[in-house]
C-alpha positions in Angstrom: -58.2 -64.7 -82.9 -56.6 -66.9 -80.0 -59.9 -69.0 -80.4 -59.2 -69.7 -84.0 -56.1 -70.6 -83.2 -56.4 -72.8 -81.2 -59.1 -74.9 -82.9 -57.3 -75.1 -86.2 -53.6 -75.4 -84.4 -52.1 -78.6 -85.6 -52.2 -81.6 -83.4 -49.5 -82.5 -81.0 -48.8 -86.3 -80.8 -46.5 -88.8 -78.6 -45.9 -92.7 -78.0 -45.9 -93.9 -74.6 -45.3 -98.0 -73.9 -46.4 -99.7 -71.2 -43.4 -101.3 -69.1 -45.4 -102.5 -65.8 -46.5 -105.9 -65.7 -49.2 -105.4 -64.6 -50.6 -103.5 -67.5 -52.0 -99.8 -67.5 -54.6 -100.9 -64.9 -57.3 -98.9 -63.0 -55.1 -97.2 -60.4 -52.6 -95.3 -62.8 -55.0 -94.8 -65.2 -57.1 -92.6 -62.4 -54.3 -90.6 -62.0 -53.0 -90.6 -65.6 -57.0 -89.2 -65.8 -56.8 -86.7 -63.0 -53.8 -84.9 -64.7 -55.3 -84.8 -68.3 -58.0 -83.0 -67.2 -56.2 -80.8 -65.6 -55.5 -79.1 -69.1 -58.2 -77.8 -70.9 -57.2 -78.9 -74.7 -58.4 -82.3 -76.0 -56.4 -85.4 -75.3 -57.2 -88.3 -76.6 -55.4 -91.9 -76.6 -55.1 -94.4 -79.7 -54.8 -97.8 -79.8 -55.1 -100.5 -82.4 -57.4 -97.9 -84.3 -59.5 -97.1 -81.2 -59.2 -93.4 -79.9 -60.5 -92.1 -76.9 -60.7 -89.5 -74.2 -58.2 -89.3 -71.6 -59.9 -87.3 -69.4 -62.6 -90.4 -69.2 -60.9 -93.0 -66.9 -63.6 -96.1 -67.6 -62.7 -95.1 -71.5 -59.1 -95.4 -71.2 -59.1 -98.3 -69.1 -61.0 -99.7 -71.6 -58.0 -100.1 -74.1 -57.1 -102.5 -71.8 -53.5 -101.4 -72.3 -50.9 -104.8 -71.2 -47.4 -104.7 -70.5 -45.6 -104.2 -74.5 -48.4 -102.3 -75.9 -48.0 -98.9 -76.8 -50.3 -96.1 -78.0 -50.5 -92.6 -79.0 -51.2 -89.7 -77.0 -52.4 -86.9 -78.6 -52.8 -83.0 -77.6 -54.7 -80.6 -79.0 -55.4 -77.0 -78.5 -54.5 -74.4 -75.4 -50.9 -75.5 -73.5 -51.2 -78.5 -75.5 -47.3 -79.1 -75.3 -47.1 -78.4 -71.5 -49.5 -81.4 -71.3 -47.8 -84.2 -73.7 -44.9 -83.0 -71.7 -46.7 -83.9 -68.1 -48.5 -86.8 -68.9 -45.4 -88.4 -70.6 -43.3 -87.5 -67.0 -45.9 -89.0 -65.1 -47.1 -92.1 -67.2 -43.1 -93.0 -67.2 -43.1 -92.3 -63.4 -46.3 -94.7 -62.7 -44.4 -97.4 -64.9 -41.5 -97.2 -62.8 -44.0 -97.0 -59.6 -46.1 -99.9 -60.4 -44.4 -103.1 -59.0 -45.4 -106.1 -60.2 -47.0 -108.5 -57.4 -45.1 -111.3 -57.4 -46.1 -114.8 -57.3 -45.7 -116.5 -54.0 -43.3 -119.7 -54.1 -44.8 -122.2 -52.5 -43.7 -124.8 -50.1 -43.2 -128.3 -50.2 -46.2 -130.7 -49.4 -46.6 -133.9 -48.3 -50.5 -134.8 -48.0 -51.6 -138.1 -48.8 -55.2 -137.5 -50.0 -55.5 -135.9 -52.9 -55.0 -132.2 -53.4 -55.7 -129.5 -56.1 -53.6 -126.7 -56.7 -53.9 -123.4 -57.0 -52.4 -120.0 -57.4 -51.6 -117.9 -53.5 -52.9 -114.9 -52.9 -51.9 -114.8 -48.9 -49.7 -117.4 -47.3 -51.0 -119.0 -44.6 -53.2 -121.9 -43.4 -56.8 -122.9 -42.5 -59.1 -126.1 -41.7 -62.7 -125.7 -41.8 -65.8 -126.8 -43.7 -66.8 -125.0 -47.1 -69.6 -122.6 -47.4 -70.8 -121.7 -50.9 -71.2 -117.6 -50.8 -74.5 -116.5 -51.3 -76.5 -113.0 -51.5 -80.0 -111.9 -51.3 -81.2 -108.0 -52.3 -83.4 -106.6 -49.6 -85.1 -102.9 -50.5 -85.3 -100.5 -47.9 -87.3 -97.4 -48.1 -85.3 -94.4 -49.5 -86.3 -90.7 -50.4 -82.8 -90.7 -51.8 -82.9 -90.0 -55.4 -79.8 -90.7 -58.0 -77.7 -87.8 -57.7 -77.6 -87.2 -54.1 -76.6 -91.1 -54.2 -74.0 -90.9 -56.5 -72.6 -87.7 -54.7 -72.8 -89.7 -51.2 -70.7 -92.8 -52.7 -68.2 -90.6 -53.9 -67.9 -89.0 -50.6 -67.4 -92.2 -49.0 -64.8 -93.4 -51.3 -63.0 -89.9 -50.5 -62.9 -90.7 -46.8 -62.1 -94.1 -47.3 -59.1 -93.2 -49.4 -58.5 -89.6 -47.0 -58.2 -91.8 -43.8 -56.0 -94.5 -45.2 -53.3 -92.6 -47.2 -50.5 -94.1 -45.1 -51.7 -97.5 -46.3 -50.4 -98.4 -50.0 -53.5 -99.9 -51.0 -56.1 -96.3 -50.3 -55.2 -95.6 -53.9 -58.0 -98.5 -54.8 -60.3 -95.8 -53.2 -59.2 -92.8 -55.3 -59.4 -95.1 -58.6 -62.9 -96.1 -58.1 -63.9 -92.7 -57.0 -62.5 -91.4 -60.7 -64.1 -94.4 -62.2 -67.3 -93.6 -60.5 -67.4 -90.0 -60.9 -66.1 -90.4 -64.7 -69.3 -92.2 -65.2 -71.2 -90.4 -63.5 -71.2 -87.7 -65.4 -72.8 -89.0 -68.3 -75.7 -90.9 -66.3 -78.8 -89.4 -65.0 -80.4 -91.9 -63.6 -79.3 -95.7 -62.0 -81.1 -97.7 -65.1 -78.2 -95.3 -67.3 -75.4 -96.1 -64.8 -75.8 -99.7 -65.0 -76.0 -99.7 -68.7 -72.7 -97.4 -69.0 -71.1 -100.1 -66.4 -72.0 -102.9 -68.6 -71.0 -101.6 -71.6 -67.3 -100.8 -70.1 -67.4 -103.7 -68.1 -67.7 -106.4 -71.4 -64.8 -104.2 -73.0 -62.5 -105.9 -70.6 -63.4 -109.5 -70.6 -61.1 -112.2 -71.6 -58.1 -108.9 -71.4 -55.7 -108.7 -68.4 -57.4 -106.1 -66.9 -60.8 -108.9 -66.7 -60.4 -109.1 -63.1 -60.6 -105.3 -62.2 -64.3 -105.7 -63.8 -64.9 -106.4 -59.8 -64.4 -102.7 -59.4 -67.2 -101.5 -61.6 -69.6 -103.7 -59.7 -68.5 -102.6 -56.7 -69.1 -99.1 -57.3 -72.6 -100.2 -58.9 -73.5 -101.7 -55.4 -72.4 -99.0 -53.4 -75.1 -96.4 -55.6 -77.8 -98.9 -54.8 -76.7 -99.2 -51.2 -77.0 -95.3 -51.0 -80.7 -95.7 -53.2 -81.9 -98.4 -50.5 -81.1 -101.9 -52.2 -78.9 -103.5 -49.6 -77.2 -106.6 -51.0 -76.8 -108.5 -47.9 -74.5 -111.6 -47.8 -75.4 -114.4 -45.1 -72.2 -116.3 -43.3 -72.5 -119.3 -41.0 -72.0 -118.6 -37.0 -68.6 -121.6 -36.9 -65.9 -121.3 -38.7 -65.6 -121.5 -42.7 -64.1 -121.4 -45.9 -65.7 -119.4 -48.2 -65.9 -120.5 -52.0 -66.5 -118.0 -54.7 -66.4 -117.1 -58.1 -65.3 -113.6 -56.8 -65.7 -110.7 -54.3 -66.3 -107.5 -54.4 -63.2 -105.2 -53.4 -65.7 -103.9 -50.4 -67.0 -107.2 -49.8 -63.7 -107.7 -47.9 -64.5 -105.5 -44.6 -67.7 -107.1 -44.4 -65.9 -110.6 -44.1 -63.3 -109.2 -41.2 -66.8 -109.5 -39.2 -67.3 -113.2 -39.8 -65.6 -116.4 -38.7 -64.3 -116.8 -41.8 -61.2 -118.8 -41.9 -60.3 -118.8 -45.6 -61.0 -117.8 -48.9 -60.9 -119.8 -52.6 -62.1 -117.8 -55.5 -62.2 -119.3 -58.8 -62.4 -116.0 -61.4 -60.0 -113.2 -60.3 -55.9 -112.7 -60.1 -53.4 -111.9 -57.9 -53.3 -108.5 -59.1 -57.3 -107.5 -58.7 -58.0 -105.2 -56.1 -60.1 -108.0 -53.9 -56.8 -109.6 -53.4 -55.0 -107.4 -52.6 -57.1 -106.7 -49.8 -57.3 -110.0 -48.8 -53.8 -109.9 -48.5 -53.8 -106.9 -46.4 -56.8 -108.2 -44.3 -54.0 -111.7 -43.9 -57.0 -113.7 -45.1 -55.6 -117.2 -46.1 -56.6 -117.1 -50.3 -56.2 -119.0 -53.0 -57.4 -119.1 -56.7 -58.7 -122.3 -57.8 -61.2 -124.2 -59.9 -64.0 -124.9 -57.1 -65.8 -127.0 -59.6 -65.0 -130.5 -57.4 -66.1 -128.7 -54.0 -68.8 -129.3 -52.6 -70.7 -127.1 -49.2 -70.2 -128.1 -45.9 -67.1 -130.0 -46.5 -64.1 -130.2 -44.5 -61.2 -129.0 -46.0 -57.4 -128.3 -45.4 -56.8 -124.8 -47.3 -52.7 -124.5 -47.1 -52.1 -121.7 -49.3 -48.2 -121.8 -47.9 -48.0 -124.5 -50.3 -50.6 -123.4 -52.7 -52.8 -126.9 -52.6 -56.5 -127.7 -51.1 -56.6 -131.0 -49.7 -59.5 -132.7 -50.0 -61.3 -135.5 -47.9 -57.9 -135.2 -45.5 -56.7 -138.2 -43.8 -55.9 -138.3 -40.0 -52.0 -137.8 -40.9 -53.2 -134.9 -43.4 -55.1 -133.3 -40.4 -52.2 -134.0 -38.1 -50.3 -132.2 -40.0 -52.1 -129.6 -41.0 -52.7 -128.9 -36.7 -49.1 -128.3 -36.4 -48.6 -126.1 -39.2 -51.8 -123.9 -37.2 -50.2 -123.8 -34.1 -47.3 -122.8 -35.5 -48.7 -119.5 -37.3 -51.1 -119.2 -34.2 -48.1 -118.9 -32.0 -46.6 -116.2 -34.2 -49.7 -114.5 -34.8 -50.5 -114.1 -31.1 -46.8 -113.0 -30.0 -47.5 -110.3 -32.4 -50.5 -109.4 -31.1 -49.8 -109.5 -27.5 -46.8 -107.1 -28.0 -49.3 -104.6 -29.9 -50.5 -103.8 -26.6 -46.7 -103.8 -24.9 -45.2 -100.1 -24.6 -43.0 -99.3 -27.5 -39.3 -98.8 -25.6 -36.2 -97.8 -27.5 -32.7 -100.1 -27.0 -31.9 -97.3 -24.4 -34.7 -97.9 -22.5 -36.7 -94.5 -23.7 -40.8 -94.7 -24.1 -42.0 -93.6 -26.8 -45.8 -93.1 -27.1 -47.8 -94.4 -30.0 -51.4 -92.8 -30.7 -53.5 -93.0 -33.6 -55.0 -91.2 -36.4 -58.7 -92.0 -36.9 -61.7 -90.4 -38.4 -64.8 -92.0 -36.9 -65.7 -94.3 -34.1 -65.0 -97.9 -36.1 -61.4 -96.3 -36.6 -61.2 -95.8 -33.0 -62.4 -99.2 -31.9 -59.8 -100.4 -33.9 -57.0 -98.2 -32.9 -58.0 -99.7 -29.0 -57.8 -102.9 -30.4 -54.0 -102.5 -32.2 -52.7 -101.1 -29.1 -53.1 -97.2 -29.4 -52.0 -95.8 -26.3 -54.3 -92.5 -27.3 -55.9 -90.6 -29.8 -53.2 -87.8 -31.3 -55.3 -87.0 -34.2 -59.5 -86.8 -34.6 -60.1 -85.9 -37.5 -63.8 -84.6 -36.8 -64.6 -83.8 -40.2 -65.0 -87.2 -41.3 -67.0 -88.4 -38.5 -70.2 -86.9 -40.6 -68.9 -86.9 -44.0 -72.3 -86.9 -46.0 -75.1 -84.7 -43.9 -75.4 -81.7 -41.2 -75.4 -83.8 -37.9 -77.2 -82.6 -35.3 -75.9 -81.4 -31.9 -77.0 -84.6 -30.5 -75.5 -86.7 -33.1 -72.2 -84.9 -32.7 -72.0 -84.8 -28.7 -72.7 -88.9 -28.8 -70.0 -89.5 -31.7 -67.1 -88.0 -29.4 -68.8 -89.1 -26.5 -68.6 -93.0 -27.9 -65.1 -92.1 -29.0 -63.2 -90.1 -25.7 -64.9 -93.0 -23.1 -62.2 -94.9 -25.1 -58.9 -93.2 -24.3 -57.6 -91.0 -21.4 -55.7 -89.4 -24.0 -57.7 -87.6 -26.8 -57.1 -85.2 -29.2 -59.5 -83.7 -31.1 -58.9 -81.5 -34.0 -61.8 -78.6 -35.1 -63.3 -79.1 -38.6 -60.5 -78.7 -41.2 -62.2 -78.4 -44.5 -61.2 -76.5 -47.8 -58.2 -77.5 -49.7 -58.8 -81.4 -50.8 -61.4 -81.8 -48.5 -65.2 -80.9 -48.7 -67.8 -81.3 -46.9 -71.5 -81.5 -48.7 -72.8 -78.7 -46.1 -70.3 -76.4 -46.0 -70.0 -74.0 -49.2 -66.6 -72.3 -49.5 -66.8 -70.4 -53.1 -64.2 -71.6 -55.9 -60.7 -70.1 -55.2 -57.5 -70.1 -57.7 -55.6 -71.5 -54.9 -57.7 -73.5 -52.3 -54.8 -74.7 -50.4 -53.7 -71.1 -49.6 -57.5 -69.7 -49.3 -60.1 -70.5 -46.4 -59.2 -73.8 -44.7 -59.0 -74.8 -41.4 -58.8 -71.7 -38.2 -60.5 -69.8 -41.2 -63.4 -71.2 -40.8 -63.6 -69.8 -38.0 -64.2 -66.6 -39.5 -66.7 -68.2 -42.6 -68.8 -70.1 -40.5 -68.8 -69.3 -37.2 -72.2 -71.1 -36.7 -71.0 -74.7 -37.8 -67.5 -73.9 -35.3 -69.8 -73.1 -32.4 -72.1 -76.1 -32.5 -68.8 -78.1 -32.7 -67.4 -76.7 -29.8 -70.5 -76.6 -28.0 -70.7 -81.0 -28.6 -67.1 -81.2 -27.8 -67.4 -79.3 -24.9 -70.6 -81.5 -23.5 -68.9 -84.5 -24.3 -65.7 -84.4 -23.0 -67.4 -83.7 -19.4 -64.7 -83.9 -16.7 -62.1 -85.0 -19.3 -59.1 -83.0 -20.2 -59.4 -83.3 -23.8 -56.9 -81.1 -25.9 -58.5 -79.2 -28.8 -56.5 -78.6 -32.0 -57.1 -76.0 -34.0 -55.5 -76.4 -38.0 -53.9 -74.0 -40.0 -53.5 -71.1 -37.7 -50.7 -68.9 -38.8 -50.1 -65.8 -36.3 -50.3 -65.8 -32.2 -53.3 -63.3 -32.5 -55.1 -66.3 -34.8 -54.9 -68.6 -32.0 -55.6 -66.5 -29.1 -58.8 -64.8 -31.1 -60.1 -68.3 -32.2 -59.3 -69.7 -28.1 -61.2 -66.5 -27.1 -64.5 -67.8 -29.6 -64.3 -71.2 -27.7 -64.8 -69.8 -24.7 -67.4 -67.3 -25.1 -69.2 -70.5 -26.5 -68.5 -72.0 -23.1 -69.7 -68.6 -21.3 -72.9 -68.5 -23.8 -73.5 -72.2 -22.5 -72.6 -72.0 -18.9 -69.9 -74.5 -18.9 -66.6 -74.9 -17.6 -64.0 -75.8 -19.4 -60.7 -74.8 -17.6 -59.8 -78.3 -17.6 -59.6 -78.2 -21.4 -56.4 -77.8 -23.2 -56.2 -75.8 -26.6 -53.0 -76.4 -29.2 -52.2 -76.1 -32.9 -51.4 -78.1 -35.6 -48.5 -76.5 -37.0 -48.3 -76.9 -40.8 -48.0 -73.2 -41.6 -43.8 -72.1 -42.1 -45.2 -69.1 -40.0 -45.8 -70.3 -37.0 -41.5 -71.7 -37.4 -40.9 -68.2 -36.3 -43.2 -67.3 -33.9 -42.8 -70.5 -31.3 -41.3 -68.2 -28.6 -44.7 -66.1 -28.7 -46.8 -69.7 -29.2 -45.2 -70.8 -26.0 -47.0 -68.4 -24.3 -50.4 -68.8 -24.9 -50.6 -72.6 -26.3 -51.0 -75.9 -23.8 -49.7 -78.0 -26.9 -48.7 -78.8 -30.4 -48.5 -80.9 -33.3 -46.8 -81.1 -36.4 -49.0 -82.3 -39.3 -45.8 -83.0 -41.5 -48.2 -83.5 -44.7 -49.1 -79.5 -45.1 -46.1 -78.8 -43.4 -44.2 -80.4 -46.3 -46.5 -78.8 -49.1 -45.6 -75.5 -48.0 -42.3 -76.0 -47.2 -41.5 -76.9 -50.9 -45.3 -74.9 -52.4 -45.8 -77.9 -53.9 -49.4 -79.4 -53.5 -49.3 -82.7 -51.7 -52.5 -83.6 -54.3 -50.5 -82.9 -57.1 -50.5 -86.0 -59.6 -47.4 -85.5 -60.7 -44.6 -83.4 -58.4 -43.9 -84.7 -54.9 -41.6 -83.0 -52.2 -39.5 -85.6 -50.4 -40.9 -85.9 -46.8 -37.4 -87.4 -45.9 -35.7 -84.2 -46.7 -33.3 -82.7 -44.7 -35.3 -79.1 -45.1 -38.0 -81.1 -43.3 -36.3 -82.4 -40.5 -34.3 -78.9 -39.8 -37.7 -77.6 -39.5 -39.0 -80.1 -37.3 -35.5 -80.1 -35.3 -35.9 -76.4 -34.7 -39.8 -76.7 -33.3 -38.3 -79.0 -31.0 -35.9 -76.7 -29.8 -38.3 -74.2 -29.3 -41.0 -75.0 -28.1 -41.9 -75.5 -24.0 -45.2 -77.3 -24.3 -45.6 -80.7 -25.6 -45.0 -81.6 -28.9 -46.3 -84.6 -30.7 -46.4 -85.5 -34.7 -49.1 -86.7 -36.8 -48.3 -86.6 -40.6 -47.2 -89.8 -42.4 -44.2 -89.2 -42.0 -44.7 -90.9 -37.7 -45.2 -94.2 -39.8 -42.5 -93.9 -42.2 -40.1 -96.5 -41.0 -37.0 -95.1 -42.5 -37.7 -91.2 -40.7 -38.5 -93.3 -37.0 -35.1 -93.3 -36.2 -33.7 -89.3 -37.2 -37.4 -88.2 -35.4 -36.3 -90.1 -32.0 -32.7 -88.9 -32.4 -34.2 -85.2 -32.1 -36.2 -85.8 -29.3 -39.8 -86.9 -30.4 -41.6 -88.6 -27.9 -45.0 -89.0 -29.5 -45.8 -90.3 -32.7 -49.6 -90.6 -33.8 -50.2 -93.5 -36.8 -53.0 -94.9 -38.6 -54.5 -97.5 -36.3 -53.0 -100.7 -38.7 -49.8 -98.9 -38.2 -49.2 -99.2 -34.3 -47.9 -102.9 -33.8 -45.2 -102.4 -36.9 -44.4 -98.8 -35.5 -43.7 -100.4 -31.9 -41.2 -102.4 -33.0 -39.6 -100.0 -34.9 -39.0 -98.6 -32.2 -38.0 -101.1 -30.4 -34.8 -101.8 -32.4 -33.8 -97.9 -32.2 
């Protein structure tokens, strides 16, 4: 009866109008996706006589919804009024969210050759000779077939977007995934997935959304990457300007390895995803017609005041030089006090260590100044397939001959993370079901090849070892007693080791005179912490509990208190600018960031 109810139920319906500038664009429209399909009734969205699927981001996006337009959502079937309800709260909330990049105002000019303007995507300046981009597709050999290529790219957008969550711009990473795994679930094969990419992408041509067409090639490319068709891109060894029509949103790490010293693309926006990396990356960009450029030209690319001046004079060039030094000068300052020890007004050190996943995120971490490693996250470090023991002893080998201080925390998988190898069955609640310690008790295989790499690598090194999610004194001191009978089974000593917690479970709040006891350290991973504080999921696309709460600093105010070992903090909310000043106030001397987080978090604390 409840079946024939619901398919003959009358249709529930809503207008929503888009207020951002920038248009209903890919990033709001993956979470505007995520949420529909949370529900399990049909919800579709119409538009100048088009209707589709919600739940289907690259058929949404391809309304190609602009600031003014508005369209019908409609909800049909099971709970059909709970999700016009949600969808409306959030779509108003991502409107509100969405801030429209502003163009840059340029600065006054005075170059006497002649010059050809252009719109900024990142301030700054460059001199160099062009170089015309250019790509060539090499095939290497592959027993990877489509599926186990598609699953792979969509594991590597998840730990792209996993590791960089305290940077504003990893939600690029969690659209494309949704775009990619929206369409790949209607294509079998790669010959399919280009055709379904090519159908979307032509819906958006010539529509304010044209530029984010860059995204569904860049998804396209990282398939064949995974399938064995490498596009490789070829850059001179001196210094250059690249021109372009456009880049690929990925294309943008690649050219961090170059001596690239600016970009000019001709057919993209300030709003595409490719620059707003480049603008993160602090590339010097520009969009322009590069019609009238020619390769291997020398060229003064000031994008402070939004011009290229071509065939520069001796005066131009002067000028230009001085304009370099000057951003060198300020550019190297900041730099040079990355490495410079982050001391409050009072004369207090505070340490600042990193968050990274793998070893490139640890090479980088060195290189912004990371006084140590407060947070491995060892799950990412072989996201896709099994590693051996080998593999997993040379990983944290490479990575603790880095830092004196490391800490590295034991596979925490379940909840919103997955890993391809381990199988944890489908659970109502996965955030409150085996995650983390429990593994322990799951997969006590995987846990003691970990351990036993860990254990090799770190040699004559007191590394700390963190275990996640442990709830109960007994947790801890059973899962301390399984890493040392791996130790015992392996005839290695390990007294030198230290073992802590993360504490993120409201338990362990009430327990830290008993912890004390038996712990060498902790550290307070504020991002669980704060989801079960409030039992609201941190994933959640449309509730949020305020990290800045005063429930949240109580709690960490009263671990503080407490505890007699160490206690450091690795959430996001050790980069939130606004929180640096209550956390120091309470007595926190070690904050661990993302690695492009350290030089900005040292002077924060520097003014405290």
């Amino acid at each position: 009866m409840s079946l024939f109810k619901n398919l003959f139920s009358k249709p529930l319906s809503t207008q929503l109008t888009v207020t951002s500038n920038n248009g209903f664009h890919l990033r709001p429209v993956a979470q505007f996706s995520s949420l529909a399909k949370s529900f399990s009734c049909q919800i579709t969205a119409t538009f100048k006589n088009r209707t589709v699927d919600t739940k289907s981001v690259n058929t949404l996006l391809s309304l190609s919804l602009e600031r003014g337009d508005t369209f019908t959502l409609v909800a049909k079937g099971k709970k059909a009024d709970e999700a016009l309800e949600k969808l409306q709260l959030l779509f108003e909330t991502l409107m509100t969210d969405d801030q429209e990049i502003k163009q840059i105002e340029k600065t006054a000019y005075s170059y006497e050759s002649s010059v050809l303007e252009g719109e900024i995507i990142c301030g700054s300046i460059a001199v160099a000779s062009t170089y015309t981009y250019r790509t060539q597709e090499v095939q290497h050999k592959s027993n990877t077939d489509f599926k186990e290529a598609l699953y792979a790219s969509l594991n590597e957008l998840d730990v792209l977007y996993s590791t960089q969550k305290e940077n504003e711009n990893a939600t690029i990473y969690l659209a494309q995934k949704e775009l990619l795994a929206s369409l790949g679930e209607k294509s079998q094969t790669l010959p399919e997935l280009e055709q379904h990419i090519e159908e979307e992408s032509k819906k958006l041509l010539g529509t304010k959304l044209d530029s984010k067409r860059s995204d569904y090639q860049d998804i396209l490319q990282r398939v064949k990457k995974h399938l064995g068709l490498e596009i490789k891109a070829t850059f001179p060894d001196k210094p250059f300007i690249l021109l372009c029509n456009d880049l690929l949103p990925s294309d943008i790490d690649h050219l961090l390895q170059t001596k690239v010293e600016g970009v000019i693309l001709k057919e993209t926006s300030v709003n595409s995803h490719t620059a707003i990396l480049l603008r993160a990356a602090g590339i010097c960009s520009l969009i322009a017609d590069t019609q009238s450029l020619v390769e291997d030209e020398t060229i003064i690319l000031d994008t402070h005041a939004g011009v290229v001046v071509q065939h520069p004079s001796s005066d131009d060039m002067k000028k230009a030089r001085v304009r370099l030094e000057k951003d060198h000068a300020q550019k190297a300052l900041s730099a040079t006090k990355r490495f410079e020890s982050a001391t409050t007004q009072k004369g207090r050190h505070i340490k600042v260590f990193a968050n990274v996943a793998d070893i490139n995120s640890a090479k980088t971490a060195k290189e912004e100044g990371a006084e140590g490693i407060g947070l491995l996250r060892s799950e990412f470090l072989f996201k896709a397939v099994k590693p051996s023991l080998e593999k997993q002893q040379q990983a944290y080998q490479e990575i603790f001959d880095m830092f004196d201080d490391v800490t590295v925390r034991t596979l925490d998988v379940g909840g919103d993370k997955a890993l391809s190898y381990v199988q944890i069955p489908a659970e109502e609640n996965p955030f409150l079901g085996i995650r983390g310690v429990r593994l322990f008790d799951t997969h006590p295989e995987l846990l003691e090849e970990q351990l036993h790499a860990i254990f090799l690598a770190a040699g004559n090194k007191s590394v700390k070892i963190m275990f996640p999610m442990v709830s109960s004194v007994e947790e801890f001191i059973q899962t301390k007693a399984f890493a040392q009978s791996v130790a015992e089974k392996y005839q290695l000593d390990i007294s030198h080791l230290h073992f802590g917690i993360m504490i993120e479970v409201p338990s362990v709040l009430f327990l830290l005179e008993s912890f004390n006891d038996v712990v060498d350290f902790y550290s307070i991973g504020t991002n669980d912490l704060t989801q079960y504080l409030f039992a609201i999921e941190r994933t959640h696309p449309l509730l949020k509990a305020d990290e800045l709460s005063p429930a949240v600093f109580s709690a960490i105010e009263s671990i503080l208190n407490k505890a007699t070992k160490p206690v450091s903090i690795c959430g996001e909310l050790a980069a939130n600018k606004h929180a640096i000043p209550k956390l120091l106030d309470l007595g926190m001397g070690i904050l661990s960031v993302s690695p492009k987080s350290i030089a900005q978090i040292k002077e924060e604390i520097r003014h405290v």
